[in-house]
C-alpha positions as CSV (number, residue, x, y, z in Angstrom):
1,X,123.1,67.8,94.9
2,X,123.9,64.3,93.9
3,X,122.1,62.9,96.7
4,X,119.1,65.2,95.8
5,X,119.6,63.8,92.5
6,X,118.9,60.0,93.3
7,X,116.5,60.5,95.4
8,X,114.2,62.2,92.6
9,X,115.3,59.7,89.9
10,X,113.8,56.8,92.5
11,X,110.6,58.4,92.9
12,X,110.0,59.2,89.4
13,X,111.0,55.2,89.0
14,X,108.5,54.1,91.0
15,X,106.1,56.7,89.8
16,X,106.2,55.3,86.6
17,X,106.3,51.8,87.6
18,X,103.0,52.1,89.4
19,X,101.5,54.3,86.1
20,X,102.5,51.1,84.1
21,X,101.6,48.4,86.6
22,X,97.9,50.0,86.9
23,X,97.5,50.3,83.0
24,X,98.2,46.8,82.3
25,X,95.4,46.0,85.0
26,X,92.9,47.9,83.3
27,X,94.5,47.1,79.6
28,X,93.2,43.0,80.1
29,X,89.9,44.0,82.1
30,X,89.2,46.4,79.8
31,X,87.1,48.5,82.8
32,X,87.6,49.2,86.3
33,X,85.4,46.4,87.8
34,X,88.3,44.2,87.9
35,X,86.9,41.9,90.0
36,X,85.0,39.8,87.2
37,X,88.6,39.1,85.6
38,X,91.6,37.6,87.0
39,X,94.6,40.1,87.6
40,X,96.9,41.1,90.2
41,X,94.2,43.5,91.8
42,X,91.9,40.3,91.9
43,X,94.4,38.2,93.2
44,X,95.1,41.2,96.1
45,X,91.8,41.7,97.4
46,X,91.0,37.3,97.4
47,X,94.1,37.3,99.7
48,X,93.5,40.6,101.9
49,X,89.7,39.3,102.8
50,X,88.2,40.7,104.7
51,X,89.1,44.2,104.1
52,X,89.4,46.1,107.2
53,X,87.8,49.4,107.5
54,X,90.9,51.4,106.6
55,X,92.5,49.0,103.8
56,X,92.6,50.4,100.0
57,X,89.3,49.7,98.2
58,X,90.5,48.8,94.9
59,X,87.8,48.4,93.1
60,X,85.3,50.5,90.8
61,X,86.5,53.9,88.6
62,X,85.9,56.4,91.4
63,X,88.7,54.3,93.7
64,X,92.1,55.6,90.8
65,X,93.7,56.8,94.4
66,X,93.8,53.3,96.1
67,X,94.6,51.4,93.1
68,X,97.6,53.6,92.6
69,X,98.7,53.5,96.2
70,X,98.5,49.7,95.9
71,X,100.5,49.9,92.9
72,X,102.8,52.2,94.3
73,X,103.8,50.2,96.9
74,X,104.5,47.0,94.8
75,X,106.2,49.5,92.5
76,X,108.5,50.6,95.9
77,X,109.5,47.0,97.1
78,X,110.3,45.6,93.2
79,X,112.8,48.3,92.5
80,X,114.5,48.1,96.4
81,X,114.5,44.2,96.3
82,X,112.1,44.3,99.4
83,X,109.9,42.0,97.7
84,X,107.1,40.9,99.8
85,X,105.2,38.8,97.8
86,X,101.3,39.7,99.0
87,X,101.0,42.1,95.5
88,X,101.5,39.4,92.3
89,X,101.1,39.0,88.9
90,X,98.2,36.6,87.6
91,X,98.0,36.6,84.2
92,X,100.7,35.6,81.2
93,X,100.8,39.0,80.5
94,X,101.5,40.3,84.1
95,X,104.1,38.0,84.6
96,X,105.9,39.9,81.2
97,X,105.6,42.9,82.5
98,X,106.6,42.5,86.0
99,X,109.7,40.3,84.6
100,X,110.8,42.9,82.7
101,X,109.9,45.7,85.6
102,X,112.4,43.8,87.9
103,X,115.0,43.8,85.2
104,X,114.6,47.7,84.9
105,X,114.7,47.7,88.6
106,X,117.6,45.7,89.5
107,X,119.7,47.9,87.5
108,X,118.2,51.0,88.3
109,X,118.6,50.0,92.1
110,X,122.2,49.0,91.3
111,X,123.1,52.5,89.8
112,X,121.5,54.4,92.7
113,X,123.3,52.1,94.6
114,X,126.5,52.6,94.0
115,X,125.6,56.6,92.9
116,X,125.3,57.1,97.0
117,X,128.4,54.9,97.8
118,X,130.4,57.6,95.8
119,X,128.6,60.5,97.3
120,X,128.7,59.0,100.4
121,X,132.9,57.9,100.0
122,X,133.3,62.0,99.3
123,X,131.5,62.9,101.8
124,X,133.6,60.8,104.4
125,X,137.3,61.7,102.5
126,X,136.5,65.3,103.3
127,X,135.5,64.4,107.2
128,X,138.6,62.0,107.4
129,X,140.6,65.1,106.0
130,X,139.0,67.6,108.4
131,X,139.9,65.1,110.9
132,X,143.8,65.2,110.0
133,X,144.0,68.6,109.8
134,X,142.5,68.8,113.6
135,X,144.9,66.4,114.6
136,X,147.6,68.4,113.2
137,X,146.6,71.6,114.2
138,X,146.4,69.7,117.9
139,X,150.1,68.8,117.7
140,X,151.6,72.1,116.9
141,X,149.5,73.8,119.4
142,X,151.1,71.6,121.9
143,X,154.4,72.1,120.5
144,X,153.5,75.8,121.8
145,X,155.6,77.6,124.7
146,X,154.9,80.1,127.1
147,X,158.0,81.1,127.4
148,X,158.0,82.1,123.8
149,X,155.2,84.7,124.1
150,X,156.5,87.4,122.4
151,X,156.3,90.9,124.7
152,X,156.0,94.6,124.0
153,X,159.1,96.0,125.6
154,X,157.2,99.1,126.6
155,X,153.9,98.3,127.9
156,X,155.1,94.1,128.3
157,X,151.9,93.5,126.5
158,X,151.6,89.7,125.0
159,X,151.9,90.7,121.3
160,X,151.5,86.9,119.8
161,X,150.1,84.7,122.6
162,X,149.6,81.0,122.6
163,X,146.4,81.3,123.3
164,X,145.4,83.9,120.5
165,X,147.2,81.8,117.7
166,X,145.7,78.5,119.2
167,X,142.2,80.3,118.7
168,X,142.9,81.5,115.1
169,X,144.2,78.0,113.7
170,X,141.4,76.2,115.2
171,X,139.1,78.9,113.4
172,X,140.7,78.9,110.3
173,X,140.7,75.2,109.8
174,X,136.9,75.1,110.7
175,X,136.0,77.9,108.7
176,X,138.0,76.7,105.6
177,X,136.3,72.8,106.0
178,X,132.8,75.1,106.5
179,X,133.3,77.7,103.5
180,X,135.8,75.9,101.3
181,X,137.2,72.8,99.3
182,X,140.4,73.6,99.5
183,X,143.2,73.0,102.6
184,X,145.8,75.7,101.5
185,X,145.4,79.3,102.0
186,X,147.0,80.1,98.3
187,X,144.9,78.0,95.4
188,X,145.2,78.5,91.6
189,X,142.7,78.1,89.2
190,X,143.9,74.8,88.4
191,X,143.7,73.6,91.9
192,X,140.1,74.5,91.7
193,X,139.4,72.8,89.3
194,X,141.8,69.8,88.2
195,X,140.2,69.0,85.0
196,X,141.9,72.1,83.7
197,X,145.4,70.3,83.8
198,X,144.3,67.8,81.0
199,X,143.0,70.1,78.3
200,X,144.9,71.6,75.6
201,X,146.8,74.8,76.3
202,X,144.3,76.6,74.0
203,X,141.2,75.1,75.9
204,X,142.8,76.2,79.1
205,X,143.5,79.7,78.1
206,X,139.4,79.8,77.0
207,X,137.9,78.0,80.0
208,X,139.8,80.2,82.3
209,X,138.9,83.1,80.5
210,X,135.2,81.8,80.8
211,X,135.8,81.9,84.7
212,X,137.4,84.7,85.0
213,X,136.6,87.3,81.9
214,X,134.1,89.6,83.9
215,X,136.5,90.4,86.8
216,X,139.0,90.9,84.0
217,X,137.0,93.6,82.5
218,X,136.6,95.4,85.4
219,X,140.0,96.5,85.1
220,X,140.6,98.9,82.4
221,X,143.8,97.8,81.5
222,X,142.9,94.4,81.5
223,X,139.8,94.3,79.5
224,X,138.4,93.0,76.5
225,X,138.4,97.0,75.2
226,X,142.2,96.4,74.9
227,X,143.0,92.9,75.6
228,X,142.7,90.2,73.4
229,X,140.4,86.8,74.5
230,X,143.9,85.0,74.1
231,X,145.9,88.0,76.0
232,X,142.9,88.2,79.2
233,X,142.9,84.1,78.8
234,X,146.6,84.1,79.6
235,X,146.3,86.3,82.8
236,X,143.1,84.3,83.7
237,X,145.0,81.2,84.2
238,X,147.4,82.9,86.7
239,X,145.1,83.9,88.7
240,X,145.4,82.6,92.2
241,X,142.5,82.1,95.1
242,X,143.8,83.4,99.0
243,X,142.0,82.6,102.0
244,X,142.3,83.9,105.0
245,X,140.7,83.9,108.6
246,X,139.7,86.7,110.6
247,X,142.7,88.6,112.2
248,X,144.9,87.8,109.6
249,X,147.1,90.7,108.3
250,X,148.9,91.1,104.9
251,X,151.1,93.4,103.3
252,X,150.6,93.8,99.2
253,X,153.7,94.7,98.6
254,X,154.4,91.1,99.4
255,X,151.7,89.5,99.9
256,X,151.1,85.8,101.2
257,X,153.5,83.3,101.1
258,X,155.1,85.6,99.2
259,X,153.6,85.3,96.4
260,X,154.2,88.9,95.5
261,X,152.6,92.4,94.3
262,X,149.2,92.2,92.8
263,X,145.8,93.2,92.4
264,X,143.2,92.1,95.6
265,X,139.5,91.1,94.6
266,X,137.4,90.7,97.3
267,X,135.1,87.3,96.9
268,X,133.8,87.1,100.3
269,X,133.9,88.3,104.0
270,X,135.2,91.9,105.1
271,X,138.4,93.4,105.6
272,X,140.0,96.8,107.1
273,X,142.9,98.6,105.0
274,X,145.1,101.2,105.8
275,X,146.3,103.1,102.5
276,X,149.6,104.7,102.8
277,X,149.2,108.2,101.0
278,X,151.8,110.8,100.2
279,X,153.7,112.9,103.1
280,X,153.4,109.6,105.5
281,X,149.1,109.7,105.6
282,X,147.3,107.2,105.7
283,X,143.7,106.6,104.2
284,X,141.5,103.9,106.1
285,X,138.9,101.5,104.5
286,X,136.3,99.1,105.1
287,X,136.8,96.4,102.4
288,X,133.7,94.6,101.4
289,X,132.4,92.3,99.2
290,X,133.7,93.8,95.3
291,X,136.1,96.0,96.6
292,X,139.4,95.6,94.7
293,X,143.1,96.8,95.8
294,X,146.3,97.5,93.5
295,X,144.8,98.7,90.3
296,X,147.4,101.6,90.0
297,X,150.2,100.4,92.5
298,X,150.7,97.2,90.8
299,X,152.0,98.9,87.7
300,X,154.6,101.4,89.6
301,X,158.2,99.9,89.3
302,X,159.9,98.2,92.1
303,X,162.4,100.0,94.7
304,X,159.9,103.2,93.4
305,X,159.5,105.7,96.7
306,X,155.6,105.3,95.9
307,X,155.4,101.6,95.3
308,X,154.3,101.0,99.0
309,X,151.7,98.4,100.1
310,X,148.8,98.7,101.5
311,X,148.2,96.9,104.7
312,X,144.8,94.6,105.3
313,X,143.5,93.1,108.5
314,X,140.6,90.7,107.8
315,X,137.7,91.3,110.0
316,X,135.8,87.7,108.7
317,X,137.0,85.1,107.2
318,X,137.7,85.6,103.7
319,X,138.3,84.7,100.2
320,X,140.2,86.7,97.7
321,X,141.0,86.6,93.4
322,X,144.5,87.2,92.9
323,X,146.4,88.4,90.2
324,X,149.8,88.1,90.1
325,X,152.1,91.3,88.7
326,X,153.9,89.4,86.5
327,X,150.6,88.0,84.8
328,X,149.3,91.8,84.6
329,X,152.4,93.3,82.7
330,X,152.9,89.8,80.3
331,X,149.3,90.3,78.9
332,X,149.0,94.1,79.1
333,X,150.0,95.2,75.3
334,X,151.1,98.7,74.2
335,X,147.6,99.9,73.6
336,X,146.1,98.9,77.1
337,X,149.1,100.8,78.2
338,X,148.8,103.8,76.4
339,X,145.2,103.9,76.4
340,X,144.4,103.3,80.2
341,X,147.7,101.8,82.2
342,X,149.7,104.9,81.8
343,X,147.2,107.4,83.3
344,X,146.1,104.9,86.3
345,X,149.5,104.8,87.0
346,X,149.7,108.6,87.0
347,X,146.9,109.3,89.0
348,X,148.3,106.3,92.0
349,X,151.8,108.0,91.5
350,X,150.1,111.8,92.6
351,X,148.4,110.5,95.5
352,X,144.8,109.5,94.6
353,X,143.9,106.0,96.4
354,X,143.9,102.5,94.9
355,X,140.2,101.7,95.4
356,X,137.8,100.7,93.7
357,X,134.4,99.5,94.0
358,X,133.1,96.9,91.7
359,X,129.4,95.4,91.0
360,X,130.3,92.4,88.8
361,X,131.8,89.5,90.7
């Protein structure tokens, strides 16, 4: 985008300076046979005769498109310092202008400059950090051993193989520097955005909220029907981004690094789930983009017989919003409780599956 960015603020520079380097031609002629006067179109064609066959014809007022493209390209080599010499000012008041033109363009030039050495610095930090993680992904697959394979005892089927791990790191680390920012699996808010850890507490709560407030409200319990913006804005902010690769498996109960029981928003990729569901059955699910896990179980007590995770195996490589059970009960008040908590957490204890489908993402 930045890149994008300079490029357009160049052209439209030198778009300008040609407009402006024409209209001071015709402003002393006062028409467009500029060759009865002296000015920098003058002093071009004197120096350029003969004109070849295919050279700009400058003059007369049917010729706008050559004296532009003339213009244009003094315009190009003033503002990049090219400078070579065969378009120049003639008169007192061309010499003004173009002084102050190369003024405008020396700065300019210098902010561009410098504008792509910074996009240009990120762009190489990011490689160089690619690079490292490579390298270190290189020296703990060596650190890999055969011998360590671990076996079913039955069937003496490889169960984690070097060569399966070795192709999901490598995977995972090229898919995160593809798809992602980040070089953790487990990001908060904050981590995505850095700023966030020099505002105000208050500012926080509200920017987070901002970020966060319509997958908020697609949980009853958690919406701006019972919630507070200062209540959701405090759950916002402890709200954590997973990724993971494909083939990577996860219990909720625990969840990654074990960060603990919580609600599962799916940002991006697919996943498979197996629900388990009363009298030891289990409900299997294709998890898509919107589909969200925990809703009900992440309110039933721990050590409860029906607080039991749900298991996910991710099909693609895949990002995930958080939150955190101990987020969920500090913001939920006594009337999102009574009002929707209460009966969600009915329905999940009597068997009816944790899924739900959302739109808004």
């Amino acid at each position: 985008v930045s890149l994008v960015r300079y490029s357009i603020l160049i052209v439209v520079l030198v778009h300008w300076f040609a407009c402006l380097w024409c209209w001071v031609a015709y402003l002393e002629n006062g028409n467009f046979d500029f060759s009865q006067t002296n000015n920098w179109i003058h002093g071009w064609v004197d120096e350029n005769i003969p004109l070849g066959e295919n050279a700009p014809q400058p003059y007369g007022p049917y010729n706008a498109g050559d004296r532009y493209m003339l213009a244009l390209f003094w315009a190009s080599q003033t503002i990049t310092s090219i400078g070579y010499g065969n378009i120049a000012p003639q008169t007192r008041v061309e010499w003004c202008v173009s002084s102050f033109l190369q003024i405008i363009a020396g700065i300019s030039w210098a902010y561009v400059i410098g504008g792509l050495i910074t996009v240009v610095k990120g762009f190489n930090e990011r490689k160089e950090e690619y690079g490292r993680r490579c390298d270190g992904a290189t020296s703990l697959i060596k650190a890999f051993r055969r011998e360590n394979e671990v076996q079913d005892q039955s069937t003496e089927q490889v169960i984690i193989g070097c060569d399966e791990v070795t192709n999901r790191i490598r995977a995972y680390v090229q898919k995160q520097y593809k798809y992602s920012n980040h070089i953790g699996c487990v990001s908060s808010i904050s981590d995505n955005f850095p700023i966030l850890h020099s505002l105000p507490p208050d500012l926080q709560r509200q920017a987070s909220l901002l970020i966060l407030r319509g997958n908020l409200d697609n949980i009853s319990y958690l919406s701006s029907y019972y919630l507070s913006p200062e209540e959701q804005g405090r759950v916002a902010m402890q709200c954590m981004q997973l990724e993971f690769p494909a083939g990577e498996t996860i219990h909720t109960d625990r969840g990654p690094n074990n960060i603990g029981r919580g609600i599962y928003l799916m940002y991006s990729g697919s996943a498979y789930s197996i629900f388990k569901l009363k009298k030891n059955k289990d409900k299997h699910s294709l998890l898509t983009v919107g589909s969200m896990i925990g809703c009900g179980r992440v309110l039933i007590e721990d050590g409860h017989e029906d607080c039991v995770g749900t298991k996910i195996f991710f099909l693609t490589y895949s990002k995930v919003l958080f939150i955190p059970r101990q987020a969920i009960l500090e913001g939920m008040n006594e009337v999102a409780w009574k009002g929707s908590g209460r009966w969600i957490y009915v329905r999940t204890v009597l068997g009816h599956r944790d899924l739900i489908q959302v739109s808004q993402m």
